[in-house]
N, CA, C and O of each residue as an XYZ file, in Angstrom:
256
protein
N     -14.253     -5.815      5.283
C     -13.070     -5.437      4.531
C     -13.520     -4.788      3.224
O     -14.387     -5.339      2.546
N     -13.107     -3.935      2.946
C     -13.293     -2.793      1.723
C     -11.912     -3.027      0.651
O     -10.909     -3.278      1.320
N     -11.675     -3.004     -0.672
C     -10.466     -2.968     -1.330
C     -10.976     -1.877     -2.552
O     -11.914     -2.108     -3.315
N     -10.085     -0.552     -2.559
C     -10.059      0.101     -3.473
C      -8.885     -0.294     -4.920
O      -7.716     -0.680     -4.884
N      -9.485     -0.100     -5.702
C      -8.425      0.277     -6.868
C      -8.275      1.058     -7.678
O      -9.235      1.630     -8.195
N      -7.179      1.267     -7.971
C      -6.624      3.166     -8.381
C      -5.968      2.661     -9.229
O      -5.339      1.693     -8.803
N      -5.712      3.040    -11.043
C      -4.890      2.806    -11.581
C      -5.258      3.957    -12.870
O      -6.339      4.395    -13.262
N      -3.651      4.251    -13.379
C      -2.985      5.041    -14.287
C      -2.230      4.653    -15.366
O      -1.830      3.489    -15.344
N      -1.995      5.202    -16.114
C      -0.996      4.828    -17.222
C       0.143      4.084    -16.750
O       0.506      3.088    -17.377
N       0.756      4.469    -15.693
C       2.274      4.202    -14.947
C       1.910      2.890    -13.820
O       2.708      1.954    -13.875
N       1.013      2.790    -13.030
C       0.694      2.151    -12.031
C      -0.872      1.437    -11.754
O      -1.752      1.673    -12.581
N      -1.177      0.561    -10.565
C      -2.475      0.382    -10.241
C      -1.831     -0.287     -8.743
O      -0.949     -1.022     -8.299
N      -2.947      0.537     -8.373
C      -2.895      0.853     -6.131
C      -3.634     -0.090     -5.914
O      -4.370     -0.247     -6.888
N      -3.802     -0.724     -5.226
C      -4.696     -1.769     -4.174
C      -4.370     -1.237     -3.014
O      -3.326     -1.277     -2.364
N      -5.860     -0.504     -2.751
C      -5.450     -0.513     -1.166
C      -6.896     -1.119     -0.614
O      -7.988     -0.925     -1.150
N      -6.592     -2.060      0.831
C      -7.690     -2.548      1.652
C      -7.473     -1.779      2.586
O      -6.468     -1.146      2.907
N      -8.914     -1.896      3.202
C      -9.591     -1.081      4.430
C     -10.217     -2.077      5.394
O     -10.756     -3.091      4.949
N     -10.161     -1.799      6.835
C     -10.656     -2.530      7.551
C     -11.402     -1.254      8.472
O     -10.674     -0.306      8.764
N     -12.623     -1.231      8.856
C     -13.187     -0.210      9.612
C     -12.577      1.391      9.530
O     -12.185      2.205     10.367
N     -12.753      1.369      7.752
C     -11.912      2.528      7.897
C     -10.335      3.029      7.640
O      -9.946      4.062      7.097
N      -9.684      2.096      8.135
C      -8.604      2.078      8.531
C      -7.711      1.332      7.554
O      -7.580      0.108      7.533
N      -7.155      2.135      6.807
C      -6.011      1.256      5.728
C      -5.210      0.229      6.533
O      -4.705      0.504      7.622
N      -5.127     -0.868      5.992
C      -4.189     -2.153      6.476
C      -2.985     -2.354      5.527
O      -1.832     -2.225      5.938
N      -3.326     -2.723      4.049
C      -2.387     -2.698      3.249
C      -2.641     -1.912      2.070
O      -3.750     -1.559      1.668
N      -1.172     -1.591      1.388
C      -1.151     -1.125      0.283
C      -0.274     -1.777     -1.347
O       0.957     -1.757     -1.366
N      -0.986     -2.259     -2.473
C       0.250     -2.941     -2.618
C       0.619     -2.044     -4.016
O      -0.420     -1.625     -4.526
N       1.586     -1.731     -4.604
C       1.957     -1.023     -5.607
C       2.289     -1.977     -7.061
O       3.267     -2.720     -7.135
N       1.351     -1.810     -8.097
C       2.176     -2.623     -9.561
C       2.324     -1.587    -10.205
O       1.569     -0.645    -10.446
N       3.522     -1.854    -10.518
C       4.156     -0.804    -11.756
C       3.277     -1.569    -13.080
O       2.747     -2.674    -12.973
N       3.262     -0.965    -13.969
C       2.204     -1.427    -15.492
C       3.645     -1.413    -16.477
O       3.638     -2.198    -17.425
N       4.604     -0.734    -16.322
C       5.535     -1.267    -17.772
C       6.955     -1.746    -17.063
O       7.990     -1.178    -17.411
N       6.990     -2.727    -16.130
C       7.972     -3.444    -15.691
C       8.039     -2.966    -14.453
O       7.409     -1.923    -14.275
N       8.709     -3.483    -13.385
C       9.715     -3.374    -12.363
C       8.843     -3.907    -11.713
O       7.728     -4.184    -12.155
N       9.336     -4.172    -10.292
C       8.593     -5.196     -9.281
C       7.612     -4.384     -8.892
O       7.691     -3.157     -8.833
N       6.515     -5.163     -8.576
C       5.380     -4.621     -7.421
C       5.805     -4.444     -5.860
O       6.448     -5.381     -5.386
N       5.509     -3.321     -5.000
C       5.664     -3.869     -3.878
C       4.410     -3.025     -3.065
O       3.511     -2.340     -3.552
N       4.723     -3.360     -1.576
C       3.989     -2.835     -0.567
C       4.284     -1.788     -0.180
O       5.350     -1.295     -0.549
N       3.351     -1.049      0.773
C       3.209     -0.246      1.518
C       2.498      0.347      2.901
O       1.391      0.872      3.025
N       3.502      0.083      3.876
C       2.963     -0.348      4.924
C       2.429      1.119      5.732
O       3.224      1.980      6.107
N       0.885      1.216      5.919
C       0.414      2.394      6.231
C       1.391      2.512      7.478
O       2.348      1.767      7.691
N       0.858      3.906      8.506
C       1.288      3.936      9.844
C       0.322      3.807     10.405
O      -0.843      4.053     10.093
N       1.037      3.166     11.803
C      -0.145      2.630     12.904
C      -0.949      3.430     13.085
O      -0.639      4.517     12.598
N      -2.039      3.400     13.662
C      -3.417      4.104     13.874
C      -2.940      4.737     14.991
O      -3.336      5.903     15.006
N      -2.180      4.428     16.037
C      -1.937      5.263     16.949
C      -0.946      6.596     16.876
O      -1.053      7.433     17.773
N      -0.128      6.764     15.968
C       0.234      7.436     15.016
C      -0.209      9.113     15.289
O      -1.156      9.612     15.897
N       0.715      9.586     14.687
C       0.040     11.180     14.146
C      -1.065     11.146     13.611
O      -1.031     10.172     12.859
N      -2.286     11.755     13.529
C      -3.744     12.027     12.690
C      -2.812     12.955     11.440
O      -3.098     12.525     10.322
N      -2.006     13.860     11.405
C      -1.791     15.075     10.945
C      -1.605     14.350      9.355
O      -1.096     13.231      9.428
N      -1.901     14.760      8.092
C      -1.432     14.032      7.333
C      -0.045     14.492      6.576
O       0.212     14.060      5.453
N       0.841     15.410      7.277
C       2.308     15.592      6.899
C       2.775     15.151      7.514
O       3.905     15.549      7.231
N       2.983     14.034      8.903
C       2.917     13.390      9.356
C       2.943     12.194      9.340
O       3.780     11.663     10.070
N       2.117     11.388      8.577
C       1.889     10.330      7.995
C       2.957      9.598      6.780
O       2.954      9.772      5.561
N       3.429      9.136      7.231
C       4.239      8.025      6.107
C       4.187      6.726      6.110
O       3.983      6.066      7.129
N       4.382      6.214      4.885
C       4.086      4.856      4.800
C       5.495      4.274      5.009
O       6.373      5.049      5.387
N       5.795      2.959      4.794
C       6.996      2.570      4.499
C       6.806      1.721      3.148
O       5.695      1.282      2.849
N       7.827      1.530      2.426
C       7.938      0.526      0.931
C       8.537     -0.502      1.229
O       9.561     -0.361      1.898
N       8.107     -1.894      0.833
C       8.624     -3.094      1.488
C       8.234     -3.898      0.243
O       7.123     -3.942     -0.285
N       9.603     -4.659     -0.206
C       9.413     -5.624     -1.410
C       9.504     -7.086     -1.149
O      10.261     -7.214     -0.186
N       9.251     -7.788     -1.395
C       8.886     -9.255     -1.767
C      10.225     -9.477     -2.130
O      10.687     -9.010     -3.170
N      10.993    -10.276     -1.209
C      12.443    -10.944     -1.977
C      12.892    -11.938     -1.867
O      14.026    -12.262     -2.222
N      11.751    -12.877     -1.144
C      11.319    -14.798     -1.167
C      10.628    -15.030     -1.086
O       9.824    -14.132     -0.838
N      10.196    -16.138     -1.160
C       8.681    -16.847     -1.257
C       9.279    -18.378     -0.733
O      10.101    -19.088     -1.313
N       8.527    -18.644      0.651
C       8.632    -19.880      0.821
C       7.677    -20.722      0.894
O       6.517    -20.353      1.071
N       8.045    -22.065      0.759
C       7.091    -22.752      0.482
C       6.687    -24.236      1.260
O       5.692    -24.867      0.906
């Protein structure tokens, strides 16, 4: 497992890699609002990268 991090004035990216292959993505905003995910597309998927979209998926319980 590989984990990059990318961050800017506005944001910081976490993204992990597994053989390559993005698994997750998670998004923090740096001056408020929620963090969330981003769910790559399956590997079986388009290669093309206009093609490629993620989806955005937020955190809205936590159980315990």
């Amino acid at each position: 497992m590989r984990e990059n991090v990318t961050q800017d004035r506005a944001v910081r990216i976490q993204e992990q890699q597994v053989r390559g292959a993005t698994t997750s993505i998670q998004v923090q905003p740096l001056h408020g609002g929620a963090a969330y995910y981003v769910a790559p597309p399956s590997i079986s998927s388009s290669t093309d990268p206009a093609h490629m979209e993620g989806q955005a998926q937020w955190k809205v319980f936590t159980f315990k």
